[in-house]
N, C-alpha and C positions, 0 to 999 in steps of 0.2 A: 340308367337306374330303372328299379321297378316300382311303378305305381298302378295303380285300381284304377279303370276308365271302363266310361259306355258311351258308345256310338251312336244308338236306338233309345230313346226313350219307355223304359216298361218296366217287370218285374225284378228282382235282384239279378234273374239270371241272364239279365243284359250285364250284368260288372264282370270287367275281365282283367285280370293280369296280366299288363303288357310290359314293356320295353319303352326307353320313352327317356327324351333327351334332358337334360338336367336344367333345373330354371335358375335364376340371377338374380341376386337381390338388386330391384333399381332404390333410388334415392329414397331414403326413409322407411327404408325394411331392411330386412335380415333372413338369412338362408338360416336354416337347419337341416343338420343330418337329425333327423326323426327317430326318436325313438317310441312315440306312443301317439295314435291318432283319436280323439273324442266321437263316438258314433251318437250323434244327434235326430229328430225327427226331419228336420232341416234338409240331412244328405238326400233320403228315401224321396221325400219329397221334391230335392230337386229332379233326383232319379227319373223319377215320373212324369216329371213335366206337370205338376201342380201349379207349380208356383211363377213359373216365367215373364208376370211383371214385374216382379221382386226381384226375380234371379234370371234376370237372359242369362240363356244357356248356348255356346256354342259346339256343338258337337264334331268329333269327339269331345267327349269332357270327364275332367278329373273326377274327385268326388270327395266332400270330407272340409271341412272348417277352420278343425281345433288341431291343436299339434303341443306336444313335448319335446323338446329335444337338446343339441347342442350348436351353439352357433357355430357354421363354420364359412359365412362371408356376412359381409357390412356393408350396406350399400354406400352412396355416395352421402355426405351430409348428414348419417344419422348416428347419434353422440349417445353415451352413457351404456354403450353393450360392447363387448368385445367379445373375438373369438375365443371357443373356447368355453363362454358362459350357457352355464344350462337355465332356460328359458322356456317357458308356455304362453303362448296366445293364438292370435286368431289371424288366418291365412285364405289360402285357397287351395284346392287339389292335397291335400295334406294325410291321405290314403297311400303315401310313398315313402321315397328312399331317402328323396330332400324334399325340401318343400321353403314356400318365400313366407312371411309372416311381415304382417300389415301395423301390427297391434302385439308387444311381450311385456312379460315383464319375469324378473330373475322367479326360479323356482324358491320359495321356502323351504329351508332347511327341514331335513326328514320325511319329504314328500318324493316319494318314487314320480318316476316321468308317468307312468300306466295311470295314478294316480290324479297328476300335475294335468296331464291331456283330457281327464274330466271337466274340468272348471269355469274355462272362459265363456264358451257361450250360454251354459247354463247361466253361471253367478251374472253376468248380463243382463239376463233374461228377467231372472228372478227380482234384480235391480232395478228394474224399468219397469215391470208392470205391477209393483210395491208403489211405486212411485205413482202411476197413471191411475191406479184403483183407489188412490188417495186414502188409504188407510193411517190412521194414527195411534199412536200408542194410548193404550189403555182402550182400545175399541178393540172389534173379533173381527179377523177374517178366516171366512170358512175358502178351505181349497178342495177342490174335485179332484183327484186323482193325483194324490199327494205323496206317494212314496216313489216315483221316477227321481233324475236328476233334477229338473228344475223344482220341483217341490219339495226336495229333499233341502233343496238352496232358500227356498221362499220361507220353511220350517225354522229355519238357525236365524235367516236374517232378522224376516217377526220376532224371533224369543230376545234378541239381542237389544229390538228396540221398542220392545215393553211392549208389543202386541202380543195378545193371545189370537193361539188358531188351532179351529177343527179342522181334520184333515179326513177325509176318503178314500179310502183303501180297499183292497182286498183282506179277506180274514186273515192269510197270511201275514200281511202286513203292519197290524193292527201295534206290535210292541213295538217295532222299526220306528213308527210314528210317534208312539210317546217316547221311546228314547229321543225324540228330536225337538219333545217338549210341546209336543201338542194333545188337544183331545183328538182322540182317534174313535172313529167310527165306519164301519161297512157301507157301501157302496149296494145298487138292487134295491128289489120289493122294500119301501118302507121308509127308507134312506131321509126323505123330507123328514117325515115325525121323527127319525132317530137325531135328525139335527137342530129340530127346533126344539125337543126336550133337553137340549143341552143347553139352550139360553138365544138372544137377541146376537144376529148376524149383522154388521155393520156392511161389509163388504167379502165378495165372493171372487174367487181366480176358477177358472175352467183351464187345467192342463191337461185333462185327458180327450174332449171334444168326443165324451160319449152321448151327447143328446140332452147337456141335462140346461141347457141355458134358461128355457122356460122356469124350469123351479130356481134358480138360483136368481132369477129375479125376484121371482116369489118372495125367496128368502129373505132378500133384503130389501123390498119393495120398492126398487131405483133403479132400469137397468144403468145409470152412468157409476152404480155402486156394482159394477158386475166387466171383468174384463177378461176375454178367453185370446190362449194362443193354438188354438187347435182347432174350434169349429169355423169352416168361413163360413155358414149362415148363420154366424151370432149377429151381424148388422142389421138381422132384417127383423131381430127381438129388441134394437134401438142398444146393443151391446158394443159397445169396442172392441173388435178383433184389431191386437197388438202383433203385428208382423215385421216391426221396422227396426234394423237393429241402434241400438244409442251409440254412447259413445263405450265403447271396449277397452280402451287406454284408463278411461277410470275408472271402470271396474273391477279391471286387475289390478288397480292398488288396492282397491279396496277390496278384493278377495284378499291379496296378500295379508292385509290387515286383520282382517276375522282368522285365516288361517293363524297366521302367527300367535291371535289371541289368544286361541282354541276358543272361537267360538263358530269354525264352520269344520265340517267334514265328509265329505260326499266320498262315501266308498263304492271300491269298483266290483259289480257285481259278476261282470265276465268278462274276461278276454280273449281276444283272436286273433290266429295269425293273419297276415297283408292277404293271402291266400283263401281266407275264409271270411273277408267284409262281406261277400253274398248272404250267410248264416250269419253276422252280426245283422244288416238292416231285416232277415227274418225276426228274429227275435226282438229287435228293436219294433218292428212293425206291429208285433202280436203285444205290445204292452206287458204290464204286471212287472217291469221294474224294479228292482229296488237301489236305488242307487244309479250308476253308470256304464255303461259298456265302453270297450276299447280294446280298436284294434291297436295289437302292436307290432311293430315295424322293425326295429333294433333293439339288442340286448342294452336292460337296464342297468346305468352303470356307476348307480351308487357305490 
């Protein structure tokens, strides 16, 4: 099979397209043939060699978390999936041809796989640091860098459970944002006064880690009311940097849930071939976002 691998830890233009023996679902997973991979900040940065207490890396190595696709092996012991069933969640190496998955659950109807392989680790992501920032309904959280995928997740989940949220954008992005049901506001020169005339910040998300944790304390004068997934010196502002993944298995129900509601929808802003994950983690690197990226791997086969 072909998947995306790097030997070297450095710039995208360590990923390569190799050859590469096929993996086995062991007990309590399941294979897919892949038809859509989720490009996260997550990959780049294991790329890099960022993060390697979080993520030992052994090199070579795959690259890639999230997956779409179709089951086509069952490991030993794991009940309620059959082959056959189209499936998203959360894996390893999943930049390929197959891929093993740790953590699925069935696609919802009408959701292409390009789609479906946006969701898992964002809506995760989103779920647990809603949860950690201790926000409650009828309070505000203000987000930093609000129109990528996890923000675009944190937007729908807020509006669903009666919090309001400012969000920070680019000017681009500005009606993306109130489509998603927030106050939207520009990012740059000014950015504090633009958010404090818009009313009292209960608590703040940092998903972009452009520098701004100092004010977002500010804002809500608490850093334990202030939780970033992007900068690692927010600890030394007394912030929590949220790096640790939860539990995945219930988030995907609980994405399913919101999807099916219509009350989430994170659209895929671009796709790539297996052959061009180098130019997905660029542009993933370079931010400005709206939505998700995804390589895709197999024809979609709704």
């Amino acid at each position: 099979m072909r998947k995306v691998s790097f030997a070297e830890f450095g710039g995208p233009d360590v990923l390569r397209l190799v050859d590469a023996e096929e993996p086995h679902a062991g007990p309590g997973q399941v294979r897919v043939a892949v038809r859509a991979a989720g490009v996260n900040p997550a990959d780049w940065r294991v790329r890099e060699g960022q993060v390697l207490k979080a993520h030992p890396t052994v090199l070579p190595a795959g690259v890639g978390q999230d997956a779409a696709g179709v089951v086509d092996e069952v490991g030993a012991g794991t009940e309620g999936v059959a082959v056959g069933d189209r499936v998203f969640g959360r894996g390893s190496s999943t930049y390929a041809e197959f891929a093993v998955l740790s953590a699925w659950a069935r696609i919802p109807d009408g959701l292409s796989f390009e789609e479906a392989a946006g969701y898992p680790s964002v809506v995760e992501t989103a779920l647990r640091i809603i949860r950690e920032v201790g926000v409650r309904p009828e309070q505000t959280l203000l987000v930093s860098g609000a129109s990528g995928g996890v923000g675009s997740a944190v937007l729908q989940i807020a509006r669903d459970r009666g919090i309001a949220v400012i969000g920070t954008a680019g000017a681009a992005n500005q009606d993306y944002l109130r489509g998603l049901g927030a106050v939207a506001t520009t990012y740059g020169a000014g950015w504090v006064e633009r958010v404090r005339a818009l009313g009292r910040v209960d608590a703040a998300l940092d998903l972009a880690g452009s520098g701004v944790i100092r004010e977002l304390v500010e804002l809500t004068g608490d850093p334990r009311a202030v939780v970033s997934i992007a900068d690692l010196g927010a600890p030394g502002h007394g912030v929590r940097f949220s790096g640790t993944t939860g539990d995945v298995p219930a988030a995907l129900v609980e994405a399913v849930d919101l999807i099916t509601r219509g009350r989430l929808h994170i659209p895929v802003e671009k796709t790539y071939p297996l052959a061009e994950a180098a130019a997905a983690h660029v542009d993933s690197q370079a931010g400005h976002t709206r939505g998700r990226r995804v390589v895709v791997v197999g024809p979609d086969q709704d």
